[in-house]
Phi, psi and omega in degrees: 000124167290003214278171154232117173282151179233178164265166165253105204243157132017075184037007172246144164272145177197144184290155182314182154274326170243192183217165167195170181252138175275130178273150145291094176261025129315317172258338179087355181249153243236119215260292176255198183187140197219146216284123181264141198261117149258223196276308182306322182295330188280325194283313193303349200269307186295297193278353161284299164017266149325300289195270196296336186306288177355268171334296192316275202293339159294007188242119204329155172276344154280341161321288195303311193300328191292327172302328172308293168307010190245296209293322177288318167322295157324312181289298201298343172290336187268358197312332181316300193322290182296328188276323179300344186265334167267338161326290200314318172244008170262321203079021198267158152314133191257038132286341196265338190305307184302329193267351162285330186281317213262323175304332186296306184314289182310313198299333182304317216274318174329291181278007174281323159339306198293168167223158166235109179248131186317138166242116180292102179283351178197150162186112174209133188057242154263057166215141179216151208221109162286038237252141162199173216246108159281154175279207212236323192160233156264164190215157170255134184225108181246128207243157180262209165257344153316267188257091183266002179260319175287350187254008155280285227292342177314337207236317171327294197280353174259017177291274177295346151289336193280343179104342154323138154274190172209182166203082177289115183241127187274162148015143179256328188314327183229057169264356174295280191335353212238260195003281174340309186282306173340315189294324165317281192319309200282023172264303221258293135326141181294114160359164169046331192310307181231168189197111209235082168320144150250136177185161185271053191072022179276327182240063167263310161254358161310305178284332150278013169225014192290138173302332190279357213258095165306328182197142204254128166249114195221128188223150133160214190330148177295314181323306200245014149319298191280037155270299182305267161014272217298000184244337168297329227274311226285345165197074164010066154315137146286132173244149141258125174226131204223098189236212162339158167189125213251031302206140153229180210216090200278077245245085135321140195321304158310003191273178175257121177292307187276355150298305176282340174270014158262338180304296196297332164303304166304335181293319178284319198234025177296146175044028180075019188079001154297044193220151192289315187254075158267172170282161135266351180195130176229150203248101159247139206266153171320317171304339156269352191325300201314298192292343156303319185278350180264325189264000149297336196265311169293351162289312183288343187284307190257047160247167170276101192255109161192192191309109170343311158297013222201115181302121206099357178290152174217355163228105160322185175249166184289164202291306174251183178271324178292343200254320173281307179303291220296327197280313172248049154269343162289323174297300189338272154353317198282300177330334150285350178282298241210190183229081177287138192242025173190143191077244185042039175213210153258173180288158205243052232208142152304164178069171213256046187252119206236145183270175152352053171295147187235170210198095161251196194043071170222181204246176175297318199241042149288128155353294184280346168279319173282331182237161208265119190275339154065062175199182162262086172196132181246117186258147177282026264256137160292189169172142193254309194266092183311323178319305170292323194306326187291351164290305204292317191292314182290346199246102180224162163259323172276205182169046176265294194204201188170149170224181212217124206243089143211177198272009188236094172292323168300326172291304180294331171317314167277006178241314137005275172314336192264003172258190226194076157216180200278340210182113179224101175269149160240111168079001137258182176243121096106073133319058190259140174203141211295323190290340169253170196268148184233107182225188158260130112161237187095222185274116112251356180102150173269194194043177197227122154281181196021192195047193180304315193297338215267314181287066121244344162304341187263013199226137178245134159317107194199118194267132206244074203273050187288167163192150184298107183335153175077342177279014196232000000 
């Protein structure tokens, strides 16, 4: 690949201090090369930062919102560009590559929409009680390799309509694209405003304990959520943490078993399974098992797993090699559980490529029903009692999502309620929309992304309690 990618320090791109290599993990081989950061590109990065929030949060917010609104405008003019870049280093199909650059896109424009407006908490006679919201400063957005590109901007645009500055660092498996987008900001934004590190995990805890950093905004694994958490506490940093998810997918009696296991089946292995709220695990009642678990299999048996770049894929390869040994030692594993009845082995292939798996019989307390494997493999588990099953889906550590299938909305509605996540859909898949608020939890993470609530998360709170001198 020719491009040379850069960092963005206090508005100019410049090359790393080093270099490191970007993998294909379609090929298992090294695509690009991409510029890496030290300590010093992290503290000069923090402190152009720094250096711009002032101007920045002073500058009316339909300003800042129309810039916001520009940078979607940018991406979407570039979707080819972008999407073809995130196949090459994420490994998605690139239609989904494509529909993460133009969702990336929507989100920029959602939130260049919002506003924060001052709220009157009182008024009576002459006293009046105010509260309103400043931004917080500089903020760290540290991103993961599912999605690396829409889980930046989850965090950009409501940073920077709020008045923020930012200092973003992605992945080190999947950073071009974020390098890519820098090249938009630094088009568009005022120096410093926003800024984009690269590096191989190195400066992770430089940037979650620098004193000037107000707030850390972070999605991925629960582990290093509670790292972050634990980096923020030495001078009480605001956190976002969007982490893990155990997602089940709760199958009621009344559906056509093989209409919904093409739902639950996309559900699971959309992006290789790689999305924090895909299912990991779906509850099907005995009266459906049989005809569920076979038609989950002929799904899996005839989807098209290749290169992502290759017309027709409809499964990708999992994104790193560490992430493909976990996964499939975890199939491995299930087979002392369970019966796999499709897929369960890698591919015989370059690249990090594992097919569909379904995993039936298998029990609660399998590997693989407890912990989140964040692949394409699915275990089936029955159930006779709806009353019991809602313990068994709850006793989880996690709590990000979960969906609920039947032809009776009032019943799913109510069997909904009882489970104890953040965001429970019926009869759709991972309905995320910027506009509505999105959290975790239990360990699945705090704070709230998207909506009114995810953009006032980049905001402190200050009330403001007049009265007419001599009258106090």
């Amino acid at each position: 690949m020719t491009h040379e990618f850069r960092l963005l320090i206090d508005g100019a791109l410049v090359p790393g201090a080093s270099r490191f290599d970007v993998v294909n993990p379609a090929t298992g081989q090294a695509f690009a090369q991409c510029p890496k950061a030290d300590a010093a590109m992290l503290d000069d990065a923090v402190a152009a930062a720094k250096r711009a929030f002032p101007a920045w949060a002073a500058t009316p917010i339909d300003a800042r919102a129309a810039l916001v609104d520009r940078i979607a405008t940018a991406l979407e003019e570039r979707t080819a560009e972008f999407a073809a870049l995130l196949t090459r280093e994420q490994g998605k199909p690139l239609d989904q590559a494509t529909k993460e650059v133009r969702g990336s896109a929507f989100v920029l424009r959602a939130f260049s929409q919002m506003r924060i407006e001052p709220r009157v908490l009182r008024e009576e006679g002459d006293s009046r009680v105010i509260e309103h919201r400043m931004p917080l400063g500089v903020i760290a957005a540290i991103t993961p390799w599912n999605f690396p590109l829409i889980l930046l901007v989850n965090k950009v645009a409501p940073a920077l309509v709020a008045g923020n500055t930012m200092v973003c660092k992605p992945a080190p498996t999947t950073p071009l694209t974020t390098c890519l987008f820098g090249e938009l900001c630094q088009q568009i934004l005022p120096a410093g405003v926003v800024n984009i590190l690269c590096d191989e995990n190195e400066l992770g805890p430089s940037l979650t304990t620098h004193p000037d950093i107000a707030k850390i905004a972070f999605t991925g694994s629960t582990a290093t959520g509670k790292r972050v958490m634990a980096a923020a506490a030495g001078d009480l940093k605001r956190v976002t943490l969007e982490l893990g998810g155990n997602d089940a997918a709760i199958v009621l009696d009344d559906v056509d078993a093989t209409q919904v296991a093409a739902k639950v089946f996309e559900g699971a292995m959309r992006n290789a399974g790689q999305i924090c709220v895909a299912i990991k695990r779906a509850y099907v009642p005995q009266t459906l098992y049989d005809e569920f678990c076979d038609e989950l299999a002929r799904l899996a048996r005839e989807a098209v797993v290749d290169d992502g770049a290759n017309q027709g894929a409809q499964i990708g390869p999992i994104q790193n090699r560490q992430q493909y040994e976990k996964v499939a030692a975890l199939i491995e594993e299930s087979r002392a559980w369970g019966t796999v009845i499709a897929g369960g082995a890698p591919l015989d292939r370059p690249g990090y490529f594992i097919p569909p798996t379904i995993v039936r019989d298998i029990g609660d307390d399998a590997p693989l029903v407890r912990d989140e494997q964040f692949g394409p493999v699915l275990p089936v588990l029955k159930y006779d009692d709806l009353d019991t099953l809602i313990g068994r889906v709850n006793g989880t550590e996690f709590g990000l999502g979960g969906t609920v299938w039947s032809n009776d909305l009032s019943r799913a509605t109510e069997v909904a309620s009882q489970v104890t996540t953040g965001t429970v859909w019926i009869n759709q898949l991972m309905s995320i929309d910027p506009r509505i608020p999105f959290r975790g939890l239990k360990q699945s993470g705090m704070g709230t992304e998207m909506g009114q609530e995810g953009l006032e998360e980049y905001t402190q709170a200050q009330v403001i309690h007049a009265v007419p001198l001599g009258t106090a």
